[in-house]
N, C-alpha and C positions, 0 to 999 in steps of 0.2 A: 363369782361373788367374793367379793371383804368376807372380811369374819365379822364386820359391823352390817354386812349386807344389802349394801351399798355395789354398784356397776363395777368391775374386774376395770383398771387402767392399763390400758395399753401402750406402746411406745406409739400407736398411729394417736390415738389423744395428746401427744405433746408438738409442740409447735417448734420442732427440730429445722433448723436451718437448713439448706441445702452445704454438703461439705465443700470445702475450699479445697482444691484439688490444684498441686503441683506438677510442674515437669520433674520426673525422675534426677533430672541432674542440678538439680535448686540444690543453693548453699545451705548452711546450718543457719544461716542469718538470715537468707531469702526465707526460710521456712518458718523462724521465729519472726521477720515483719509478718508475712502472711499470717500468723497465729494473733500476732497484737494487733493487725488492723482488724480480722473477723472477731476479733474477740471470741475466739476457741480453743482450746485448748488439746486439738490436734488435727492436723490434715492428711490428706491423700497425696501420693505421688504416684504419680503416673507413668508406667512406664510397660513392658510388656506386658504384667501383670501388677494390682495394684498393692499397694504397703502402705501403711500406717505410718504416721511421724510422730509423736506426743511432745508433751511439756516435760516428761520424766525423760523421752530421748535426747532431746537438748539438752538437761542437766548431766545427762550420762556422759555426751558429747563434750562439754564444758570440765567436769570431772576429770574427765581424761585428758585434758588439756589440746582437745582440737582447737583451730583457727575460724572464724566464724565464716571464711572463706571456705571450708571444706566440703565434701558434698555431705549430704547430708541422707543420702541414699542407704550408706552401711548400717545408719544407728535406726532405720525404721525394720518395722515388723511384716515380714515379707506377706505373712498370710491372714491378715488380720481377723478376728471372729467374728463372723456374719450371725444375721437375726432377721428373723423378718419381723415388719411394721404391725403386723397382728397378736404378736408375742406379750402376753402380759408385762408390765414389768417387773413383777417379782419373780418372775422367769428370765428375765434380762441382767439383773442384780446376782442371782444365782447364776449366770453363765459366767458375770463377772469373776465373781468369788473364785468359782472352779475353776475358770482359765487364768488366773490370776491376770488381770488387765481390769483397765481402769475406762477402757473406752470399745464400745462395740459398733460394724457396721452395719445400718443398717438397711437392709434391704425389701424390693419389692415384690410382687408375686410374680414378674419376672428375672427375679435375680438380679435387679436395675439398683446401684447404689441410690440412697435418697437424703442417706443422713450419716452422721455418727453420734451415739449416744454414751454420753461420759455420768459417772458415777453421781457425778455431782448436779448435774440435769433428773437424772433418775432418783434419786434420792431427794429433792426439791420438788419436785411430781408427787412420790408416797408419801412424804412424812402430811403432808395434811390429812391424809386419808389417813394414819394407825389411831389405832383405839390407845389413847392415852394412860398410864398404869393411873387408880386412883390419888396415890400416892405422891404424885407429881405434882399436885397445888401447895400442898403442904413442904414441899422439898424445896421450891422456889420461895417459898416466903420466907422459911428458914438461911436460904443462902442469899436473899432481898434479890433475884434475881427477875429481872421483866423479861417479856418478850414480847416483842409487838414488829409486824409485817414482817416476820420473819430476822428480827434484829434482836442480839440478846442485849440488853444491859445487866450491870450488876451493880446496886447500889452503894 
């Protein structure tokens, strides 16, 4: 249960994509079109075992002044942290933290990849559900701030 006690959200209550899943030897640039056509912001590469690629590993890669031609194999995350689909997500958000990562895989009751679940899917999922401080109406009107479907304005 919430603490407003209301139903425990799960990662299987969110409507996670199936991951986009590369061949091991994809460029840095094959990895980033795949990232901008799924519009996600990390894939799988496939290869004996599977790794993680993110949006933060391209920039690492870019940083370091790779060629977008290069593979893109070294800059992912060989073992990436698994979860299963029944996992709360404030248990998922907490794995984040601890494992310091921004994206989790996740899995099924047969250890079967099904998704990956990024900070910002998971945080977009809870904030509707936290119990708001009371003080929050009054702070918003002071800073003329709106919020509607999830868009801030500020007057």
């Amino acid at each position: 249960m919430t603490r407003s006690g209301g139903p425990l959200v799960t990662i299987a209550d969110l409507d996670l994509s199936p991951p986009e899943v590369l061949d091991h030897r994809c460029t840095l640039q094959e990895a980033a079109i795949a990232m901008i056509n799924a519009r996600a912001t990390a894939v799988l590469l496939r290869g004996e075992h599977a790794t993680i690629l993110t949006e933060l590993d391209l920039v690492r890669a870019s940083a370091l002044g790779r060629d977008p031609g290069s593979p893109a194999a070294p800059f992912a995350t060989p073992e990436p942290v698994r979860i299963a689909r029944a996992t709360p997500l404030v248990e998922a958000m907490h794995a984040m933290v601890r494992n310091g990562v921004r994206h989790l895989v996740v899995v099924d009751d047969a250890d079967r990849i099904t998704g990956i679940l990024s900070v910002r899917a998971a945080a977009n999922a809870l904030l509707p559900t936290a119990e708001l401080p009371p003080w929050l109406p009054a702070l918003r009107l002071a800073l003329r701030v709106e919020w509607r479907d999830g868009d801030i304005t500020v007057a």
